[in-house]
Each structure stands twice: as C-alpha cells, then as structure tokens.
C-alpha positions as CSV (number, residue, x, y, z in Angstrom):
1,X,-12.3,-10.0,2.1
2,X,-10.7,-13.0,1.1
3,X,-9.5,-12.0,-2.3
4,X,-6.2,-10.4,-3.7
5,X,-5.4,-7.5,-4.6
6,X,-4.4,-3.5,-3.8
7,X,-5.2,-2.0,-0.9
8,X,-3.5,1.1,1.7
9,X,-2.6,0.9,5.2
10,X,-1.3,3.1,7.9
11,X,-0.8,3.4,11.5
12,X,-3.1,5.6,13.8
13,X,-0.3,6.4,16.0
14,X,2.0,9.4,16.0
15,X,4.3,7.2,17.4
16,X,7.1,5.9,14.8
17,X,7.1,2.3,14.4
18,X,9.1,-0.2,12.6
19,X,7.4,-1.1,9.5
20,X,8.5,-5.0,10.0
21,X,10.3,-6.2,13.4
22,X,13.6,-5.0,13.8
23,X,13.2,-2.4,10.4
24,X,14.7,0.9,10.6
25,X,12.1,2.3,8.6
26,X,9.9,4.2,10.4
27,X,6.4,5.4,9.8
28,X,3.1,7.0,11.8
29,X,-0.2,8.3,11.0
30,X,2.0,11.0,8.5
31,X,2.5,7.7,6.1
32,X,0.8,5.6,3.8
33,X,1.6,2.0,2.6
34,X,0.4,1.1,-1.2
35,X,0.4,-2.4,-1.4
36,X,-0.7,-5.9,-2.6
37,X,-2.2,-8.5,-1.1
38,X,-1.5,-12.0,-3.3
39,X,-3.3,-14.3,-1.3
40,X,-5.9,-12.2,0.6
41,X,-6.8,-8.8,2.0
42,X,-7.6,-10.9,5.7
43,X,-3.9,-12.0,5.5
44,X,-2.6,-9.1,4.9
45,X,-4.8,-7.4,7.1
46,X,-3.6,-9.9,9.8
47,X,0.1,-9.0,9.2
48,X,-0.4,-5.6,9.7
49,X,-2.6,-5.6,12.7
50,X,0.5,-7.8,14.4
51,X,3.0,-5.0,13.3
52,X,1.9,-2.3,15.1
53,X,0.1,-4.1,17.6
54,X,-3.5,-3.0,16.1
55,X,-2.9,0.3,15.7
56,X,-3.4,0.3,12.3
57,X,-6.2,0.8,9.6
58,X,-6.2,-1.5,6.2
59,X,-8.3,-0.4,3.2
60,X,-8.8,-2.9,0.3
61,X,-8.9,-0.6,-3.1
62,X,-9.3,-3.0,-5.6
63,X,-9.7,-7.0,-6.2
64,X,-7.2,-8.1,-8.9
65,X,-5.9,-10.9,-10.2
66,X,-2.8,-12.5,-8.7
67,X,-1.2,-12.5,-11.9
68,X,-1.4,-8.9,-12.7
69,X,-0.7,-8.1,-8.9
70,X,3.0,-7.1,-9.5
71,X,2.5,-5.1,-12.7
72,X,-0.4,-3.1,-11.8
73,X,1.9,-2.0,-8.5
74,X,4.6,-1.4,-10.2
75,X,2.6,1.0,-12.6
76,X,1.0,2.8,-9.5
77,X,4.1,3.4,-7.8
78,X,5.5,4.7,-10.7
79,X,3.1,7.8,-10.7
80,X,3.2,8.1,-6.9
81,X,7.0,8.4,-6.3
82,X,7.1,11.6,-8.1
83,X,4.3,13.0,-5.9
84,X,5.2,11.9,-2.6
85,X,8.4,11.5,-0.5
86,X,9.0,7.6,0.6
87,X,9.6,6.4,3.5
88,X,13.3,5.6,4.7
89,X,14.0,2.8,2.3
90,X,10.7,1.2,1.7
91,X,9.5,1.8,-2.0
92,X,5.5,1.4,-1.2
93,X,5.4,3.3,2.0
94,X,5.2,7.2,1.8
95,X,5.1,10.2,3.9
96,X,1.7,11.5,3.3
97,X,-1.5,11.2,4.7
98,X,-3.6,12.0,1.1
99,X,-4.7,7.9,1.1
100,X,-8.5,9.5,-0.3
101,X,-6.3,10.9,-3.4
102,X,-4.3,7.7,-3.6
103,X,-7.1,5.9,-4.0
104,X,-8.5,7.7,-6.9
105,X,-4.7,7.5,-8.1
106,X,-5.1,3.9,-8.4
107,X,-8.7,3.7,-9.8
108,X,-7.2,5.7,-12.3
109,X,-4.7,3.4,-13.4
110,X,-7.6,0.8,-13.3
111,X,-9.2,2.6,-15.9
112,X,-6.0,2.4,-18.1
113,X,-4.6,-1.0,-17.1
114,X,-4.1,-3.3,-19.6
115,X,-1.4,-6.3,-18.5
116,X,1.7,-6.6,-20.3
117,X,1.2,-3.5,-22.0
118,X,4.5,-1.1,-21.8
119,X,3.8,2.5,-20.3
C-alpha cells in the first residue's frame, strides 16, 4: 500500500533485537510496535524488513491522513499504555503479543476520532 497511515509490526523471532541499529531497546515475537506511517505503508514496511533482517511481519490498520497521523497516535497510545507494559524506552513498542485486540483498539478510536478535538 502506498498510503499513510497506522499500522502494527513485530518480529517473528524469539530472539531479542535492537529496535533501530545500535538501540538498546529490545523486542521479539512477545512485542508489538503501534505505529505510523507518514509517507507510506511500503516505506515503512521497507524500514522494518531492514531492521530485523526480514524477520518481521507489518500490518497496515488504517489509511489516514498525514495531517491527523500524530494525533490519532497520540490518542491510541494513550489507551494502550495503561493496558500493556512498553518496551524498554520506546513509547509505541509493547510487550504483548494481543496485536488482533490492538487492532480493534484502534478501530475503536476510529469510530470516535474527530481531529483537534480534546479527549
């Protein structure tokens, strides 16, 4: 897909890899990265498959608008970081494998999204 928006991607590994070169966060199949893609979900995709050397799965959830990109994030996260522990220092990557409930988390928030609106 060459559009923008939010998608979820983790490793198929139970090996722990750096989640950019030379990170010290570390995450495996246990995690889950929320996450937007401005330009495209092929970029992105790209990206990711270089990180862990293709041992990696990338789900698109939803086309959106650059524009509302960082908000709409911002909301999701805000109703995932209650529910799952992050991962070392990275705010969108979690320890969980639940990506099936994380997606209806942020179709959810679809439903109920309306930009610049507080809350």
């Amino acid at each position: 897909m060459t559009s923008p928006g939010i998608y979820l991607a983790y490793p198929t590994t139970p090996e722990l890899k750096p989640i950019y070169p030379c990170y010290k966060t570390l995450v495996n199949g246990e995690h889950t990265k929320l996450g937007i893609a401005r330009r495209s979900f092929q970029d992105r995709e790209r990206q990711y498959i270089r990180t862990f050397q293709g041992e990696v799965l990338f789900h698109p959830v939803l086309q959106m608008a650059p524009a509302h990109l960082s908000e709409f994030e911002a909301r999701v996260l805000a109703q995932l970081t209650p529910r799952y522990p992050k991962s070392g220092r990275a705010r969108e990557w979690f320890h969980t494998a639940e990506r099936q409930a994380i997606a209806e988390l942020v179709m959810l928030v679809c439903k109920e999204f309306q930009p610049g609106q507080t809350g």
